[in-house]
N, C-alpha and C positions, 0 to 999 in steps of 0.2 A: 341250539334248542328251537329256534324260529325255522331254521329249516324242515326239522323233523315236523313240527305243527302242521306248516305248509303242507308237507309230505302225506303226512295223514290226512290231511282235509280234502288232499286231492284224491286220495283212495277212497272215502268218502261219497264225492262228489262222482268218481266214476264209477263205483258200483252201483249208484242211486239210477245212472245217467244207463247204465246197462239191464238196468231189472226190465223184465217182462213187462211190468206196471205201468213203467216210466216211458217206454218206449208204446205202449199203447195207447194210455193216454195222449200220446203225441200224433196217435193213426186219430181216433177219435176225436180229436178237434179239428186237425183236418176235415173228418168226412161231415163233420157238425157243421163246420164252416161251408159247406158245400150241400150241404142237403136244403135241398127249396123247402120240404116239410119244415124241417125244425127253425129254418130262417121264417117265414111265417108265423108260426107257433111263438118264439121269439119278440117279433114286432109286434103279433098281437098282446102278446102281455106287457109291451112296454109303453103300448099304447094304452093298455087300460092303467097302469101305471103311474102312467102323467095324468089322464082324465081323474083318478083317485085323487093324487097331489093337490092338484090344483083345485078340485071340490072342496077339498079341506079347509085349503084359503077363504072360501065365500061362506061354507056350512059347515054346522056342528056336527061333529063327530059320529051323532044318532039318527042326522037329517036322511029320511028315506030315499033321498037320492042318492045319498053319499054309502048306505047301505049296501044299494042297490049297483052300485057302481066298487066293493069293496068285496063283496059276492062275482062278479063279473071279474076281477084282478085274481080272483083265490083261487076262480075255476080257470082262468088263461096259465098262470101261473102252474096249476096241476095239470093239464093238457101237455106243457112244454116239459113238464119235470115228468111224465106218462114217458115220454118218445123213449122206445127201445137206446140210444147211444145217448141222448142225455143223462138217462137212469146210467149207462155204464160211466161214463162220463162220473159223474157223482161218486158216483163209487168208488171208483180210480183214484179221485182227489183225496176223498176221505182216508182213504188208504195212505195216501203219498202225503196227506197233512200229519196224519200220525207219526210216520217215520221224522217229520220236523218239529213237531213237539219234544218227541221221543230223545231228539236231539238236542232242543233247547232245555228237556228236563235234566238230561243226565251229562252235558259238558256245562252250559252257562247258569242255570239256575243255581247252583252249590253256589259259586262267586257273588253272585248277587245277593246272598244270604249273609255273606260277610264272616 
């Protein structure tokens, strides 16, 4: 029986590993990883990021710097989530998170319910 499991997990695993999806997502982080735009894009939101963080430490939540600095992270943020291959990027995952929900709903979730 543990064989079979295996067996199936691995057909599983290689039709995931051969879809169109799976295999693009894997072009687009590559080209993500490589694209000077989107590495920019990127550090600049991680930079307003930390600056948000760490405002929070000193000021309250309402404090017009921290606002001001919360506004600056949401638009860095929408700039980097804007880029043409991020946006596919996104998409691709949401896709390919589905298929492992889909997975965790319909093999393991029943067991768990006891």
């Amino acid at each position: 029986m543990n064989d079979l499991i295996y067996e199936d997990i691995q057909v599983i695993k290689t039709v995931i590993a051969n879809s169109k999806e799976y295999k693009r997502i894997k072009e687009v982080t590559s080209e993500m990883e490589n694209n000077i735009e989107v590495i920019n894009l990127y550090q600049i939101k991680e930079k307003s990021l930390i600056l948000y963080e760490d405002s929070l430490k000193h000021f309250s939540f309402d404090d017009e710097y921290v606002v001001k600095l919360r506004k600056e992270l949401l638009e860095a943020n929408k700039a980097l989530n804007s880029h043409p291959l991020v946006k596919e990027y996104n998409y691709l995952y949401k896709y390919l998170r589905s298929i492992d929900h889909k997975i965790e709903k319909e093999i393991f979730l029943p067991f768990k319910k006891g």
